[in-house]
C-alpha positions as CSV (number, residue, x, y, z in Angstrom):
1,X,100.4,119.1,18.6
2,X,102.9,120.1,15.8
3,X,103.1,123.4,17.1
4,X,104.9,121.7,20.6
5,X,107.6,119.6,18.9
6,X,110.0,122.4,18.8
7,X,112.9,119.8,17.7
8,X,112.7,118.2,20.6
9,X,115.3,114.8,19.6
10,X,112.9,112.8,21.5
11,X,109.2,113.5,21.9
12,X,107.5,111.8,25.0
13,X,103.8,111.5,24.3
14,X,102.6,112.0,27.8
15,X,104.4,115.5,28.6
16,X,103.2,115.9,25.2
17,X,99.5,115.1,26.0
18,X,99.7,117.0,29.3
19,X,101.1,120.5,27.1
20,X,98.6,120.3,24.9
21,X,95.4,119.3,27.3
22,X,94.9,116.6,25.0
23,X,94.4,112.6,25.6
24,X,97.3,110.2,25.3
25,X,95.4,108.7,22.6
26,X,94.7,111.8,21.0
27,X,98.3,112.9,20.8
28,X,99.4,109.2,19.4
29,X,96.9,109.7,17.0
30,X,98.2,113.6,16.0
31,X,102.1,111.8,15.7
32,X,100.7,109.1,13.6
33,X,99.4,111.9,11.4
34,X,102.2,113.9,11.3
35,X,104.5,110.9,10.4
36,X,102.7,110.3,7.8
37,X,103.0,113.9,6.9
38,X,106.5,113.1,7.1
39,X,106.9,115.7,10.2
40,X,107.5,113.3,12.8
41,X,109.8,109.9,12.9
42,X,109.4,107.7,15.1
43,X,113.1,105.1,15.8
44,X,112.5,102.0,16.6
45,X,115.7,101.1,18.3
46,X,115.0,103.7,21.0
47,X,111.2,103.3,20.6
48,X,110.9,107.1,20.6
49,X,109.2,109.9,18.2
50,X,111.7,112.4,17.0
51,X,111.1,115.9,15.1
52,X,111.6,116.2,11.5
53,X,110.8,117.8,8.2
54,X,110.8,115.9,5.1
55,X,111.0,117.6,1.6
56,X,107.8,116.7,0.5
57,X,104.3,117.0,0.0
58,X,102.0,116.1,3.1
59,X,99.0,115.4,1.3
60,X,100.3,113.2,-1.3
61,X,99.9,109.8,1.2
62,X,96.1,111.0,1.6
63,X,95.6,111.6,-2.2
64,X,97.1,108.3,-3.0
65,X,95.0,106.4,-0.3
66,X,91.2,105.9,-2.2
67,X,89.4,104.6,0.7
68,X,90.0,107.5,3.0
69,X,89.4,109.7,0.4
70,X,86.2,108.3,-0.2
71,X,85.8,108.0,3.7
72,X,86.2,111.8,3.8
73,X,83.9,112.3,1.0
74,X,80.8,110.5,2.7
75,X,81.3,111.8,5.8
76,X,81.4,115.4,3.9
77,X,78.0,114.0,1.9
78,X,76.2,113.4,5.3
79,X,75.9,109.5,4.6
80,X,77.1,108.8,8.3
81,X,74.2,108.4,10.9
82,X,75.7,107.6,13.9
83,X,73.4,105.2,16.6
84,X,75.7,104.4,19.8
85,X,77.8,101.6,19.5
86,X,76.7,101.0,15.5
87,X,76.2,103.3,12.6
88,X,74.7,102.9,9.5
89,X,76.4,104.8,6.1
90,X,74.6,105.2,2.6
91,X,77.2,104.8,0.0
92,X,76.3,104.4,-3.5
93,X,72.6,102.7,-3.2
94,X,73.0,100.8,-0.7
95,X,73.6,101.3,3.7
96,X,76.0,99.4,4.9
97,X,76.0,98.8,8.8
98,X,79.4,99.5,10.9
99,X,79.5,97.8,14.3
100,X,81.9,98.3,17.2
101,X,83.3,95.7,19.6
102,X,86.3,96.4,21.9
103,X,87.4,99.5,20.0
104,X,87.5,97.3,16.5
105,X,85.3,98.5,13.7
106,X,83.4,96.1,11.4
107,X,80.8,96.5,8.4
108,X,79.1,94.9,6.3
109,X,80.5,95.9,3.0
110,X,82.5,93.5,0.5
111,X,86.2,94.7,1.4
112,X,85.5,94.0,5.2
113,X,83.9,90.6,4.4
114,X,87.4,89.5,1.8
115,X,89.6,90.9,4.2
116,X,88.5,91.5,8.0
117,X,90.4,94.3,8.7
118,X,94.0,92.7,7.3
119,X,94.3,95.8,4.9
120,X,93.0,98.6,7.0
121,X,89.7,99.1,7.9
122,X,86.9,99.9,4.9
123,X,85.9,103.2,3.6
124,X,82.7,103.1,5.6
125,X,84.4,102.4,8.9
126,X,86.6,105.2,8.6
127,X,83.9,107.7,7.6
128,X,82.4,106.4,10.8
129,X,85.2,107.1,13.0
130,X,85.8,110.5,11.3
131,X,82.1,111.5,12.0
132,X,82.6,109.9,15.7
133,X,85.6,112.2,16.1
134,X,83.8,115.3,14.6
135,X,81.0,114.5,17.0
136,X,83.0,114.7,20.0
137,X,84.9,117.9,18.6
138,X,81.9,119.8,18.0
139,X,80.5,118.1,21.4
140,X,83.5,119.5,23.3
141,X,83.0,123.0,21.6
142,X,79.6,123.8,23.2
143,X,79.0,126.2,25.3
């Protein structure tokens, strides 16, 4: 996706979908990502993305963020077992179960039980939907 911004002072993210034979959500997703990466802008006067480079280190947010770090380190372990609509994820000695309803993710770990989601979603939900997404990746790259 960051390869078809070419500058463009407005970014529509269904011609940008349809370049890169991706899915809407996909290419929200890739924007929300590069934003963060401070690559993309999005102006909410004109409720548009725009192209841009900031001076600074992309990986910093993800460094400074603990629970997707940790997400990315049990997905990396192999704690993620992925059953349909639930999963369960081993993280420390205990498995924690992650439910989804409606698109929302839930577990049953401490941070979702204080805080239902308010403050992001819990390490274990986001390994979860990083494992989902590698699943349909390397689903998508069989022959």
């Amino acid at each position: 996706v960051a390869v078809l911004l070419a500058w463009e002072p407005r970014i529509d993210p269904a011609d940008l979908a349809a370049q890169a034979g991706l899915t809407a959500d996909r290419v929200r997703a890739a924007l929300t990502r590069l934003g963060t990466a401070g690559r993309v802008g999005y102006d909410v006067a004109d409720a548009a993305y725009f192209h841009r480079e900031l001076p600074y280190d992309a990986d910093r947010a993800e460094r400074h963020n603990p629970r997707l770090v940790d997400a990315r380190r049990l997905v990396a372990e192999g704690a993620v077992e992925l059953d349909g609509e639930s999963a369960a994820v081993a993280s420390g000695d205990r498995r924690y179960r992650v439910r989804e309803s409606d698109g929302v993710l839930s577990c049953t770990c401490r941070w979702w039980a204080d805080h239902r989601g308010r403050r992001g979603p819990c390490k274990h939900a986001l390994a979860v939907r990083m494992a989902r997404r590698g699943a349909v990746v390397a689903a998508g790259a069989a022959p």
